[in-house]
Steps between C-alpha positions, in 0.01 A plus 500: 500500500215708363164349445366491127299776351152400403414540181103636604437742815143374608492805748522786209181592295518444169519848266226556293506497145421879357501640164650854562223748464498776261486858715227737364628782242320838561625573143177451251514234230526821242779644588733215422339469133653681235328731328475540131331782252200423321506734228172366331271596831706788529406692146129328559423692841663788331303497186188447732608801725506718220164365350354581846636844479381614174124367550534727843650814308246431252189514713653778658502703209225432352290598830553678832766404695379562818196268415688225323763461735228405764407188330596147647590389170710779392664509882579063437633602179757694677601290754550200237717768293691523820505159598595376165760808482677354798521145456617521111787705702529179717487250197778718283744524793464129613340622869242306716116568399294746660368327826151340386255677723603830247467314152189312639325831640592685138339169270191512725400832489572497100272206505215615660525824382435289167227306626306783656474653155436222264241358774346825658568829233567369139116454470412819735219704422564832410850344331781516790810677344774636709559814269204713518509726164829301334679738289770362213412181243162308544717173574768607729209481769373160445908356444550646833255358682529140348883503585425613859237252579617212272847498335648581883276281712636168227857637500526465832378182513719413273804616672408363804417136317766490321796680640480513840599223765224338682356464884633823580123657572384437853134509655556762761600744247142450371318725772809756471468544143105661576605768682583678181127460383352603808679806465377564166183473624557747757658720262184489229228558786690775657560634131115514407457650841740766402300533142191573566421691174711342282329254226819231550505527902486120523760308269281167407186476497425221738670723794275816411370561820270800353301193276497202753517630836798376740276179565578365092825656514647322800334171383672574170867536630401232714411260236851637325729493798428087543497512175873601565578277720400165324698596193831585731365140705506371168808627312725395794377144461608475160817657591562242737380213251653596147807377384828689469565689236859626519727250342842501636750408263909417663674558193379849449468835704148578308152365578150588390 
């Protein structure tokens, strides 16, 4: 005859009690949420590539080319046109935004660009114009100027405010996004180098070497280039601390 079966084993550990744990997905959050066109910030970043265009073809023909086109404000200009050229594209065929570190580098130089002139030329003595002897209507000069250095620069913001997703600007891009000016700078001191007898060897006046010595001007781009920094420091905080924008809407396959 058998003996019983006890109903507890004292001798065997008890199992623990474990939720089962989710394994890590290497696939991003993004890729698994549908994507929708957003015609509205689509034809806006068009209509504000174009805008940049014309005020760039304008300058252009109303002075030299080779001296316009070496302007900080007129090279920003382009790169918005671009920027804003590529992510209507993105918008209008439902496609994930450029990366941030590209929109962010495009609205800062736009924005300082803006700031330089309104804070340091606007008030310039002799009067700082980018088109030496303008040729064609007394207006198209001054409409040019005011859409480079003030209808873009608030556009932008706008677009980025208003129809662009949040926290997608990050601090380390900050230092990356002055190499572009310290290249500038090289360019415009090896340019007036290269001048030496020509009235517009130095493209703004606070970085004429010729006037101020080396001494002012490196103070000068110094003063500009932290300048640079604390509005990039600046404009990825409030990326990181503004609400979102986009509204998604489930019923639909459009959103602003």
């Amino acid at each position: 005859m058998t003996a019983p079966i006890p109903r507890d084993i004292p001798d065997l550990p008890a199992l623990p009690r474990t939720r089962p744990r989710l394994l890590p997905s290497a696939v991003p959050a993004r890729a698994v949420v549908p994507l929708v066109r957003r015609p509205v910030a689509a034809a806006y970043r068009l209509t504000l590539a174009l805008v940049a265009t014309g005020a760039v073809l304008v300058e252009i023909l109303l002075g030299s080319p080779a001296r316009v086109l070496g302007y900080f404000a007129i090279q920003s200009a382009v790169v918005l046109a671009v920027v804003m050229l590529a992510s209507a594209r993105r918008a209008w065929f439902a496609r994930h935004p450029l990366p941030g570190a590209v929109t962010g580098a495009a609205l800062l130089y736009i924005v300082m660009a803006a700031l330089v002139h309104h804070l340091l030329l606007a008030d310039a003595t002799p009067r700082f114009s980018m088109t030496t002897t303008p040729a064609g209507p007394s207006w198209l000069a001054p409409l040019a100027d005011h859409t480079l250095h003030t209808v873009l620069p608030v556009a932008a913001l706008l677009d980025w405010l208003l129809l662009s997703p949040p926290a997608r600007m990050h601090l380390r891009r900050a230092a990356t996004w002055l190499l572009y000016p310290l290249a500038y700078l090289a360019f415009t001191l090896a340019r007036g180098e290269l001048l030496p007898g020509s009235p517009s060897r130095y493209l703004y006046p606070f970085l004429d070497v010729a006037r101020h010595g080396y001494r002012s001007v490196l103070a000068n781009a110094l003063l500009v280039g932290l300048s640079f920094y604390a509005l990039a420091v600046l404009l990825v905080a409030l990326d990181h601390a503004r609400p979102n924008p986009v509204r998604r809407h489930s019923k639909t396959g459009f959103r602003l």
